[in-house]
LOTIVEX-613956 format. One record per atom (N, C-alpha, C): residue number from 1; atom name; x, y, z. Coordinates in Angstrom, 2 decimals, padded with zeros to 5 digits. Example, Ala and Ser with C-alpha at 12.3 -4.5 7.8 and 13.67 -1.06 7.14 Angstrom:
BEGIN
   pos   site         x         y         z
     1      N    013.19   -005.69    007.80
     1     CA    012.30   -004.50    007.80
     1      C    013.20   -003.30    007.80
     2      N    012.85   -002.25    007.08
     2     CA    013.67   -001.06    007.14
     2      C    012.90    000.03    007.87
//
This chain:
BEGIN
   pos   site         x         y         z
     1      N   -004.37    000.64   -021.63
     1     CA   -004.01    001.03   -020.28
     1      C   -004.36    002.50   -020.09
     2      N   -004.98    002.55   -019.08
     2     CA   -005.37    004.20   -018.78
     2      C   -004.13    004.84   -018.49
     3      N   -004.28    006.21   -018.77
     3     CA   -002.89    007.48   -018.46
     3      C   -002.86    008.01   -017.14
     4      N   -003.54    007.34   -016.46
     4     CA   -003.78    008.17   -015.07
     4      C   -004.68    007.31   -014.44
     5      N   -004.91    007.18   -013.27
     5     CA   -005.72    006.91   -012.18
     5      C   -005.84    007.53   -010.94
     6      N   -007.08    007.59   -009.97
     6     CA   -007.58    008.36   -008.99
     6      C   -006.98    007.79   -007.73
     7      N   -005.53    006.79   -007.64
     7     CA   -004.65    006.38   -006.65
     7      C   -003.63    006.56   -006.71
     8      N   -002.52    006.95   -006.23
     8     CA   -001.02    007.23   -006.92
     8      C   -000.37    005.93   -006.53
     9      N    001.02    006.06   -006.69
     9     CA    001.65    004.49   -006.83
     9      C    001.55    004.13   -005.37
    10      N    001.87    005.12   -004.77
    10     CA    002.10    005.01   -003.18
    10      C    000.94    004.26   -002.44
    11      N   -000.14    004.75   -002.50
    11     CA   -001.52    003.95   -002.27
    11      C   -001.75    002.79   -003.13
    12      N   -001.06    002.59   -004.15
    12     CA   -001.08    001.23   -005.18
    12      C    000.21    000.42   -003.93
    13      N    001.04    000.43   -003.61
    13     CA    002.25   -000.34   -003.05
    13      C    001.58   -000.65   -001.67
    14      N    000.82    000.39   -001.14
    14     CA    000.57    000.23    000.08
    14      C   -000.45   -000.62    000.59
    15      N   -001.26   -000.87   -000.70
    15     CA   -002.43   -001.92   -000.69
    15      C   -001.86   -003.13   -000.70
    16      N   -001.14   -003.09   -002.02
    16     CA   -000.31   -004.91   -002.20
    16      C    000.52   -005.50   -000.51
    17      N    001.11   -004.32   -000.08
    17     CA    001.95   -004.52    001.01
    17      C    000.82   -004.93    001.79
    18      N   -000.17   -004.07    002.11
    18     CA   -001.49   -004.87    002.93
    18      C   -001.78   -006.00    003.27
    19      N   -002.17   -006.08    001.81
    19     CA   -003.06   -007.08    001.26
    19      C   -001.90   -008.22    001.34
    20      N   -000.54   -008.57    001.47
    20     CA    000.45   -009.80    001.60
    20      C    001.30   -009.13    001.95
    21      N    001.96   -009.61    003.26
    21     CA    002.79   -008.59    004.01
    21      C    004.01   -009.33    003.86
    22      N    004.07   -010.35    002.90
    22     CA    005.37   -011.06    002.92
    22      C    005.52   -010.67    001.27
    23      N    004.96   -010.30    000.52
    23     CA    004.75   -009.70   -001.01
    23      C    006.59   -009.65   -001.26
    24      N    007.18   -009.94   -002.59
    24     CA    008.45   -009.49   -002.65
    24      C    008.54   -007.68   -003.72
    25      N    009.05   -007.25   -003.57
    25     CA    008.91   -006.01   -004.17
    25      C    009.10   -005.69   -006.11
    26      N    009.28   -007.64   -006.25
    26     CA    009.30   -007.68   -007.98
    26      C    008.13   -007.64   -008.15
    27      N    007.23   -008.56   -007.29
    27     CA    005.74   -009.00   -007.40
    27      C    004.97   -007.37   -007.17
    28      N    005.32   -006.51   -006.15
    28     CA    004.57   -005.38   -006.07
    28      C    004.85   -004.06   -007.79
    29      N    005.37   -004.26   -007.88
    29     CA    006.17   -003.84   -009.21
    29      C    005.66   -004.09   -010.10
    30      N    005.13   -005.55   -010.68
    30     CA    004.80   -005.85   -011.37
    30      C    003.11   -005.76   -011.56
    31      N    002.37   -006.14   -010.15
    31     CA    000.84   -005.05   -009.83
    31      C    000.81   -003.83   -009.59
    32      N    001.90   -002.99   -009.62
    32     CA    001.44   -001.82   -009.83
    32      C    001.88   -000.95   -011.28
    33      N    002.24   -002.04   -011.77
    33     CA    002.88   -001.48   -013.37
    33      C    003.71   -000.37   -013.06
    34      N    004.87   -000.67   -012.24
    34     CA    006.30    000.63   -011.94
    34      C    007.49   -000.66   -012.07
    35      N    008.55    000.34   -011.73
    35     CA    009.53   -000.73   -012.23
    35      C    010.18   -001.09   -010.06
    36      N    011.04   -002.24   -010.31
    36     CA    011.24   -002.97   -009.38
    36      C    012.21   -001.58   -008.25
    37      N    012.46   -000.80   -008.73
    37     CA    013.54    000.38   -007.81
    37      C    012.60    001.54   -007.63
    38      N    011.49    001.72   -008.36
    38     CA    010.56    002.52   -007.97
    38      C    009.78    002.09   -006.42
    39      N    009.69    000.74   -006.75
    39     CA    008.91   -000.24   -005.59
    39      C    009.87   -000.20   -004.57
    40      N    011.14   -000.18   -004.40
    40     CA    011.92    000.03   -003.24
    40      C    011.99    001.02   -003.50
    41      N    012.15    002.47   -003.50
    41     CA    011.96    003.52   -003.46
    41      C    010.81    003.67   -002.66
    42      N    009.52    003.76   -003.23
    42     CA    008.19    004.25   -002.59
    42      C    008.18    003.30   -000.97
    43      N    008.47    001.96   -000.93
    43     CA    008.74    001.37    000.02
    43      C    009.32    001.56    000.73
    44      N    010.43    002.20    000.90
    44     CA    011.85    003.43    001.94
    44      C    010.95    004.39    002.41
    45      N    010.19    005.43    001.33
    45     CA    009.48    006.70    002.02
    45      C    008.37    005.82    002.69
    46      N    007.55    004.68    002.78
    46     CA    006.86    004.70    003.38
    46      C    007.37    004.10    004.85
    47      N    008.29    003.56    004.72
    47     CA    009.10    002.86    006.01
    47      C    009.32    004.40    006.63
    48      N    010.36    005.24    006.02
    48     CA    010.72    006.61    006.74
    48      C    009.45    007.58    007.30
    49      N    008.30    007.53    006.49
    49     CA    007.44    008.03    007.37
    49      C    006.53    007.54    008.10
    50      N    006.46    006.46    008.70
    50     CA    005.87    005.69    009.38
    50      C    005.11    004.92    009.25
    51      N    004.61    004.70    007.77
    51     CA    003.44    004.04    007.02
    51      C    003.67    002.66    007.58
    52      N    005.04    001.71    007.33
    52     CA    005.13    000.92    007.15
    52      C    006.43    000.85    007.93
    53      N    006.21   -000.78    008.67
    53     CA    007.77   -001.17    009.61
    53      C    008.20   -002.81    008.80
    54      N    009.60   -003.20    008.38
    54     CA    009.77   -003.74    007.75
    54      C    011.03   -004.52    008.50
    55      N    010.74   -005.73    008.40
    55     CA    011.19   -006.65    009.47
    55      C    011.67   -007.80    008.40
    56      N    012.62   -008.08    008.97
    56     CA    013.26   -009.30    008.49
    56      C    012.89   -011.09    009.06
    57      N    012.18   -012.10    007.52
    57     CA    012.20   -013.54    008.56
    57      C    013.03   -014.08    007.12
    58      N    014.16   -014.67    007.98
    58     CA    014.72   -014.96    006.94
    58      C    015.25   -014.64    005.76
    59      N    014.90   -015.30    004.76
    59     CA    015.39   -014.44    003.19
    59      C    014.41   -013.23    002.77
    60      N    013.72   -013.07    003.34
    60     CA    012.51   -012.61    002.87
    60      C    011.86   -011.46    003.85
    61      N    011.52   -010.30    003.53
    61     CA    010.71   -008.72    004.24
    61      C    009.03   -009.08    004.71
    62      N    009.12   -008.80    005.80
    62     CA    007.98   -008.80    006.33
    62      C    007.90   -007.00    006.78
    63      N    006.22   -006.73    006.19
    63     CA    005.90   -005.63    006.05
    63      C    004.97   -005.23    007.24
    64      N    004.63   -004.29    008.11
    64     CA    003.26   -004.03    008.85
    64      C    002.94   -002.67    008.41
    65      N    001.68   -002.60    008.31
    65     CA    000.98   -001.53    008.08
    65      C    000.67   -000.73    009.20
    66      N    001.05    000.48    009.17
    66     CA    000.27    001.09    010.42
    66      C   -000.98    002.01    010.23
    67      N   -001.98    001.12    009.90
    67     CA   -003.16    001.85    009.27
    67      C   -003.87    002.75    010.64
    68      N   -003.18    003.05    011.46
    68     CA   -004.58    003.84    012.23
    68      C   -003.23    004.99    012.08
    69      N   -002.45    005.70    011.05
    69     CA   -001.79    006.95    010.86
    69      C   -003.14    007.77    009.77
    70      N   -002.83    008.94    009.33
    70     CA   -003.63    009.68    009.02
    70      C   -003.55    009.60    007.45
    71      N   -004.21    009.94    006.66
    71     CA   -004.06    009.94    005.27
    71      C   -003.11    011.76    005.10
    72      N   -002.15    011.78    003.90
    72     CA   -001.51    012.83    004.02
    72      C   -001.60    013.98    003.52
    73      N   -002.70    014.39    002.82
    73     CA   -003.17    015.14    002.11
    73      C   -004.64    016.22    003.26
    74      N   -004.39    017.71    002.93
    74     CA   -005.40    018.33    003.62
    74      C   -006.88    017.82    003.51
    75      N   -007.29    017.52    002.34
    75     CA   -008.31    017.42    001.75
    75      C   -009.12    015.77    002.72
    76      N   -007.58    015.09    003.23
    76     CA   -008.14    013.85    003.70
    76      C   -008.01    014.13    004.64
    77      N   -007.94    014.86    005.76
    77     CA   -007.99    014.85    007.53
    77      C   -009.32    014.66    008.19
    78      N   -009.00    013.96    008.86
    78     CA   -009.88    013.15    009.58
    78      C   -010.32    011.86    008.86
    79      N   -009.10    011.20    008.09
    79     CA   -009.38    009.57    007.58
    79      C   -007.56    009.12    008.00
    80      N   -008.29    007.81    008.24
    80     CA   -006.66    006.88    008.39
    80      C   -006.87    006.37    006.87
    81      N   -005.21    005.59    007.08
    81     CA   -004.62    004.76    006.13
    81      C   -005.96    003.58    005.88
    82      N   -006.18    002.65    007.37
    82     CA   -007.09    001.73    007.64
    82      C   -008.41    001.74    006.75
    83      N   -008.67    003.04    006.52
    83     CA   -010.16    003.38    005.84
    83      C   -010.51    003.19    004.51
    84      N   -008.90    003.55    004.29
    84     CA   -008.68    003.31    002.54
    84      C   -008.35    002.47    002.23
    85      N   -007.77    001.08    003.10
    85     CA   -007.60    000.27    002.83
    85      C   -008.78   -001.04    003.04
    86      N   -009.45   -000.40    003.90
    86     CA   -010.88   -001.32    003.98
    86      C   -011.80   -000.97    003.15
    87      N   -011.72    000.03    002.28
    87     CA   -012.65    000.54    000.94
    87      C   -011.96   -000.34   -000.18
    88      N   -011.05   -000.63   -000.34
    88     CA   -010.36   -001.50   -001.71
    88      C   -010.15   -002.41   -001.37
    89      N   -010.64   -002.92   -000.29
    89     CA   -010.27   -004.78   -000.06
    89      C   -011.16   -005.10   -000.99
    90      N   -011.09   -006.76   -001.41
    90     CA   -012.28   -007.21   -002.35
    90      C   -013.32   -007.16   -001.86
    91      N   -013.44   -008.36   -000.84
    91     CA   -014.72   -008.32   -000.18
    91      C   -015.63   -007.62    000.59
    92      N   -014.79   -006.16    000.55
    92     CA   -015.46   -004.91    001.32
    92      C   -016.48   -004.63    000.09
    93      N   -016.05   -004.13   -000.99
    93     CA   -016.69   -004.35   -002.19
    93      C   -018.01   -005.33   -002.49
    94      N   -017.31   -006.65   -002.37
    94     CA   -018.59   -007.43   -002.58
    94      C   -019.85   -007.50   -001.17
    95      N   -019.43   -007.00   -000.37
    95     CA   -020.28   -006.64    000.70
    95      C   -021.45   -005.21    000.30
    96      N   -020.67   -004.83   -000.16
    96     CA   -021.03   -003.72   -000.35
    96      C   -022.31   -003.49   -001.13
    97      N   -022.36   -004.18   -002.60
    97     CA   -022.76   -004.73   -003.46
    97      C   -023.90   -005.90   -002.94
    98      N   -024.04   -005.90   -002.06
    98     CA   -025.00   -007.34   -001.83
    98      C   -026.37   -006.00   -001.24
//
């Protein structure tokens, strides 16, 4: 297992949440190799800052992304959430690649 990677957990949670917006937060936990209170943790700050609105059906969290917000770092202004998340979809990839 690598010691580091060029995504932090936050952009790791925020993809899974994406990518299955009904995801439970053991399952995100467990793809992002953090533990299950880290995943509700990072999941709170992203609800509190607007990343993400989290809705109740039933037993179960339904997530939305609000990918047209800004990425949060100086270095990224002038990119959304949306951008980075359409660069790590799979098939953006295999498009890419063709």
């Amino acid at each position: 297992m690598a010691t580091w990677t060029f995504l932090t957990n936050h952009a790791h949670v925020l993809f899974c949440v994406a990518r299955d917006p009904v995801i439970r937060l053991r399952e995100v936990a467990t793809e992002v190799g953090i533990t299950e209170r880290a995943a509700q943790r990072i999941v709170a700050e992203l609800v509190d800052a607007g990343y993400l609105t989290r809705s109740r059906e039933g037993r179960r969290n339904r997530y939305q992304v609000h990918d047209e917000l800004p990425l949060r770092h100086p270095l990224e202004q002038g990119h959304d959430i949306g951008a980075l998340l359409t660069l790590l979809r799979p098939e953006t990839a295999a498009s890419v690649a063709d």
